[in-house]
C-alpha positions in Angstrom: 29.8 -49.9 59.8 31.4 -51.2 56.4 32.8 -48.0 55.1 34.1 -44.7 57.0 30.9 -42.3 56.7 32.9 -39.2 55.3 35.1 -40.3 52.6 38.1 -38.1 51.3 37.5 -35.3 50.1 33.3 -34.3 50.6 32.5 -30.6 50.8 29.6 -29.1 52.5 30.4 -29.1 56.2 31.3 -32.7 57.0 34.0 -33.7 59.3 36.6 -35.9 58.1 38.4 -38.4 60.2 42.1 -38.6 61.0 41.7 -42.0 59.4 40.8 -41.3 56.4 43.3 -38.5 56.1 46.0 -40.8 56.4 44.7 -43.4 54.3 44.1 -40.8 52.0 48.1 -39.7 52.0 49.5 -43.6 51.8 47.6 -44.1 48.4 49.2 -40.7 47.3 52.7 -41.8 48.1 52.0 -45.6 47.3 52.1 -46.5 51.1 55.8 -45.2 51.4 57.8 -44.5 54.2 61.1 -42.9 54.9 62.9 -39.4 53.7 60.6 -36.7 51.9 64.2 -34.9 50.4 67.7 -36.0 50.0 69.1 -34.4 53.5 65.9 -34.9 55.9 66.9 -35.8 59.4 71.1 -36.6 58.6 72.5 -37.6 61.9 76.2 -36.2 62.9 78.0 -35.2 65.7 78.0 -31.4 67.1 80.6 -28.8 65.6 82.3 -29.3 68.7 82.1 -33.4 69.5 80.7 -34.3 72.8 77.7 -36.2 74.1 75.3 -35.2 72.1 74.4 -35.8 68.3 72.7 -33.0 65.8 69.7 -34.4 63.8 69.1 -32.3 60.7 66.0 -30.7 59.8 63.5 -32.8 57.8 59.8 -34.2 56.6 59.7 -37.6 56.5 56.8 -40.2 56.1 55.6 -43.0 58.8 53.6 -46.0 58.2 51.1 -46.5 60.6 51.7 -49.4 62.5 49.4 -49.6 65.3 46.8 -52.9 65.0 43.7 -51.5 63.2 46.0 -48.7 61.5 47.0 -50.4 58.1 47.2 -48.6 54.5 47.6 -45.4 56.4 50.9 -43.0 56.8 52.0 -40.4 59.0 53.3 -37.2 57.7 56.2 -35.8 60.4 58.6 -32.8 60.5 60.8 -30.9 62.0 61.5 -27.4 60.9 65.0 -26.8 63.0 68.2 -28.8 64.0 67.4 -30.5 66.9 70.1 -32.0 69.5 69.7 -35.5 71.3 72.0 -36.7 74.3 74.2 -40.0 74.0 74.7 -41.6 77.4 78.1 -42.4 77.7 79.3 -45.8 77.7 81.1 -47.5 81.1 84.0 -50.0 81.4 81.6 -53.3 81.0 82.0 -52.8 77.0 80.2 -51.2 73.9 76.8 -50.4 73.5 74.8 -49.8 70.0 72.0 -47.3 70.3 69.2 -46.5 67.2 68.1 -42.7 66.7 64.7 -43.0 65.0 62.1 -40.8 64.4 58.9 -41.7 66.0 54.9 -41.3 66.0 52.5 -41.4 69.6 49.1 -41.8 68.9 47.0 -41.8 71.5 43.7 -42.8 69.9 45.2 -45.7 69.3 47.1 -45.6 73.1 43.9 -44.7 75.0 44.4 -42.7 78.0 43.9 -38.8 78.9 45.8 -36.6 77.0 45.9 -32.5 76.4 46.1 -32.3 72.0 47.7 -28.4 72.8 51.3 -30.2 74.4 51.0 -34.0 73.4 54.1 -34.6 71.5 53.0 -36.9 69.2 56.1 -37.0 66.9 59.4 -36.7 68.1 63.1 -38.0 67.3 64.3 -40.5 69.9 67.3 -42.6 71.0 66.8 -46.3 71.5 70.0 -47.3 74.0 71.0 -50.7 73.5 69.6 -52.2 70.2 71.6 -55.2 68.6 74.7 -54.2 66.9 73.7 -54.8 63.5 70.0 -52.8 63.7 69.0 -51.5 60.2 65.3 -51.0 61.0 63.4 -49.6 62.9 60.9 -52.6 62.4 63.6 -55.4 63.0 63.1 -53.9 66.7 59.3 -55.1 66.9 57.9 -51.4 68.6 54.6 -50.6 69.8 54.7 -47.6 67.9 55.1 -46.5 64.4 59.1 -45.3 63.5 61.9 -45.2 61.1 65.2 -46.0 61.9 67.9 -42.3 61.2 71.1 -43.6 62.3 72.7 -46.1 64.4 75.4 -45.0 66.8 78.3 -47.4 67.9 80.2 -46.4 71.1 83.2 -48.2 72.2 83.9 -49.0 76.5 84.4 -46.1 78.7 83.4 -43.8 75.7 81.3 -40.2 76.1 82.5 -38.0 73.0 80.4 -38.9 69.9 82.7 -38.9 66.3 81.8 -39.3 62.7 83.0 -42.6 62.5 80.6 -44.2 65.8 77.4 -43.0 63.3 76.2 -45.6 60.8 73.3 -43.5 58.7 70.5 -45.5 58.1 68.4 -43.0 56.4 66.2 -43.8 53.4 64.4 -41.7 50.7 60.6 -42.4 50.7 60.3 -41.9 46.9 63.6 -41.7 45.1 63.7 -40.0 41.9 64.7 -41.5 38.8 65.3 -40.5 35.2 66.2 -42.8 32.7 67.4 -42.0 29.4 68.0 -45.4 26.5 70.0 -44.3 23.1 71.1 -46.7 20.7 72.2 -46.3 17.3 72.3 -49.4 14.8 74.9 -48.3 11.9 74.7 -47.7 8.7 76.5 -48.1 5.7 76.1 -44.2 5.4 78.3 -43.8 8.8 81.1 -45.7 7.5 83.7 -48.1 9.1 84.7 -46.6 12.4 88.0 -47.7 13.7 89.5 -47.4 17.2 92.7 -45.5 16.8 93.6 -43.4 19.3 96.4 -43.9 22.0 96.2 -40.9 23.9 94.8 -41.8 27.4 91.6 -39.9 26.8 90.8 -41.8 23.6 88.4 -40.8 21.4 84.6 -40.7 20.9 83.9 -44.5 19.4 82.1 -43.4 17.2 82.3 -39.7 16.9 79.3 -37.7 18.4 79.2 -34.7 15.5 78.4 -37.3 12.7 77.3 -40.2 14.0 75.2 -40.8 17.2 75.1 -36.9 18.6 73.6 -37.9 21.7 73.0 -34.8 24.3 71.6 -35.4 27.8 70.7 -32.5 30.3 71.8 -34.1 34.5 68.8 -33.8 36.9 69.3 -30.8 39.6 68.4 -33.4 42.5 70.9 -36.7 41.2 73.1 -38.2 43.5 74.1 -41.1 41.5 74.1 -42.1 38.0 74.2 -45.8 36.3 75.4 -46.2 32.6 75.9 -49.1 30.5 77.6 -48.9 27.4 77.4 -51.6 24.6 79.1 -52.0 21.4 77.5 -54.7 19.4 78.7 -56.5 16.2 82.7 -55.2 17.1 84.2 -57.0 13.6 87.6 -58.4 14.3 89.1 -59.0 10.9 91.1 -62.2 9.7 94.7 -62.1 10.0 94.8 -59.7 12.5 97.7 -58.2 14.6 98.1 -58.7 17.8 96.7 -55.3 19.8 94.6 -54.3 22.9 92.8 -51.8 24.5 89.9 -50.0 26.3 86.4 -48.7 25.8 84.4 -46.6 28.1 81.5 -44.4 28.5 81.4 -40.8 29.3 79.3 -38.1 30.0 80.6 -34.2 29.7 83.1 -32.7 27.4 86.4 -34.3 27.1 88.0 -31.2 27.6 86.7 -29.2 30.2 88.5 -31.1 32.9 84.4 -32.5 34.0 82.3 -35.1 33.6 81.9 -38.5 34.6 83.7 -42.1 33.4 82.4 -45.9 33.5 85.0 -48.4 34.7 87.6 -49.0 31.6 86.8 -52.5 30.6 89.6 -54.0 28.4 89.8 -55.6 24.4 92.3 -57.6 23.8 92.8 -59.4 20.2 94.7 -62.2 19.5 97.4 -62.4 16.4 96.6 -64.7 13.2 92.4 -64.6 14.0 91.4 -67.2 11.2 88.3 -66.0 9.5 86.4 -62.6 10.4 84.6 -62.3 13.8 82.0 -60.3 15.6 82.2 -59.5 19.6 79.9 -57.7 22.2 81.3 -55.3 24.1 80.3 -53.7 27.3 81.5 -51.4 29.9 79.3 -49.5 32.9 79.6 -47.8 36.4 77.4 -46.5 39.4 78.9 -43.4 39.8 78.0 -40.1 42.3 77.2 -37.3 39.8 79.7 -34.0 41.2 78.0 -31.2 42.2 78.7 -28.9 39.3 77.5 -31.5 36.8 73.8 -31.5 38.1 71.3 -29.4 36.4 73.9 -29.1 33.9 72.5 -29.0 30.6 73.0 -30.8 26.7 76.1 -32.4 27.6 77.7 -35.1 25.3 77.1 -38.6 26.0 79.1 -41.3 24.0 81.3 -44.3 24.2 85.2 -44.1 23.7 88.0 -45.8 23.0 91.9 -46.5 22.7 94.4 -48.6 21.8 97.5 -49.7 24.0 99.4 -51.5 21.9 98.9 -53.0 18.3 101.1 -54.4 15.6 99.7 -52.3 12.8 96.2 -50.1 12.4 94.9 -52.1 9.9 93.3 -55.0 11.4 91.8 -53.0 15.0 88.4 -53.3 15.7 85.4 -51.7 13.4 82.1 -50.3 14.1 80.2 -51.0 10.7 77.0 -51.2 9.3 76.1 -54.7 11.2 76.9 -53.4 14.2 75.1 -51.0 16.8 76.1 -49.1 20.2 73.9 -48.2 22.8 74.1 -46.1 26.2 71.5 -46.9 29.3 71.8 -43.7 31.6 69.7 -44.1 34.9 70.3 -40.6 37.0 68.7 -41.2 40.4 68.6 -40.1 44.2 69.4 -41.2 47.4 70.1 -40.0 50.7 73.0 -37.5 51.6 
């Protein structure tokens, strides 16, 4: 038979296959696998450490990996915390075990089975994996699985800690927003000059009349990348010697919130013969704090300030040939 005789979805009293089911979820989720939410199936020890580990509640996504079983996924959950025994380790040395979360098909075993116990999904400890297991697939199992966490315990060790479990845990489909504002100037906004020397600098340029760029943070981010670029920076001739740094920020400067790239540093040199233009760029990967997400219009800009200069005069301008621009990528990951 070329094709499966029921395809997904007909009405009118057919029967549709577990195969096609599964097929039918891989093309919905582009054949991924891992985490359905941010804190699916965390690993960590008990609220009182001993031998056992707690694995969190969770949905998570399985490819099927059985021969004959491809372009099809799994769909697996557990609705409560459940608890998983850690042999201990003896004398003879350390010992690296793999808790995964794993799938028993037995149309695909054979054998006799009864469908109202068979536990065909269930998290698992693998004892004795090699110490630097990421995958459940870097283990070459007959089954299909994906790798949780990976527990090291030293010799003669029983009593599970925080810092024995390695999570290996991996969102399925991460979410990402990204959000691109750039602003070429104009002769209307004037020459913008960095002249602040407090340590929270100034807007560069200011928000209210220039760029007035608002962003609203996801409820689900984790994370957050920016990249902030100043193009076109004029360095005039003849100018003092002075230095500084330019960042990029998102919240309030003065609320006490919000969230700041790495400083990166300008530094010009005395007696610059003839005027010049420079790039400038600064950026972080940053975790977005908890009272920041789903926090809404919040003021995204560049900023600047200067260390140390001669004189005012001759510090770097933002004019009409030149242009800034923030790259904000919020996204999320597993926690």
């Amino acid at each position: 038979m070329a094709m499966e005789r029921v395809p997904y979805l007909v009405g009118g009293g057919f029967e549709h296959s577990a195969e096609v089911m599964r097929a039918a979820l891989a093309a919905a989720t582009s054949g991924a696998e891992g985490l359905v939410n941010a804190g699916d199936f965390k690993v960590t020890p008990t609220a009182v450490p001993g031998t056992n580990v707690a694995v969190a509640p969770g949905n998570a996504l399985i490819r099927n990996s059985y021969g004959g079983g491809g372009a099809q996924t799994y769909a697996v959950r557990a609705p409560s915390q459940t608890q998983l025994p850690i042999q201990a380790t003896g004398s003879a040395g350390a010992r690296t075990d793999l808790v995964v979360a794993r799938v028993d098909d037995p149309t695909y075993g054979g054998g006799a089975f009864d469908p109202a116990t068979f536990e065909a999904a269930k998290l698992e400890v693998i004892r004795g994996v090699p110490a630097n297991t990421r995958t459940a697939a870097q283990l070459g199992l007959s089954y299909p699985a994906i790798a949780l966490a990976r527990i090291t315990l030293p010799a003669s060790t029983g009593t599970v800690t925080a810092g024995m479990i390695t999570d290996l845990r991996a969102l399925a489909q991460p979410r990402k927003e990204r959000h691109l504002y750039v602003h070429p100037m104009t002769q209307a906004d004037g020459i913008v000059r960095i002249v602040n020397r407090r340590d929270i600098g100034d807007w560069w340029p200011n928000p209210d009349t220039i760029t007035g760029w608002r962003i609203d943070v996801p409820e689900w981010a984790q994370r957050v990348r920016i990249i902030g670029q100043a193009g076109g920076v004029l360095i005039r001739r003849g100018s003092a010697n002075a230095w500084g740094r330019v960042w990029a920020r998102i919240g309030s400067q003065y609320d006490g919130t919000g969230i700041d790239t790495q400083e990166t540093s300008w530094d010009l040199a005395s007696g610059t013969v003839g005027n010049a233009r420079e790039s400038w760029m600064t950026g972080a990967d940053r975790a977005v704090p908890a009272g920041l997400r789903g926090a809404t219009n919040q003021m995204l800009s560049m900023r600047g300030r200067v260390i140390s200069s001669d004189n005012d005069d001759s510090l770097p301008v933002l004019d009409s040939l030149s242009v800034v621009s923030l790259d904000v990528e919020f996204y999320e990951t597993a926690v």
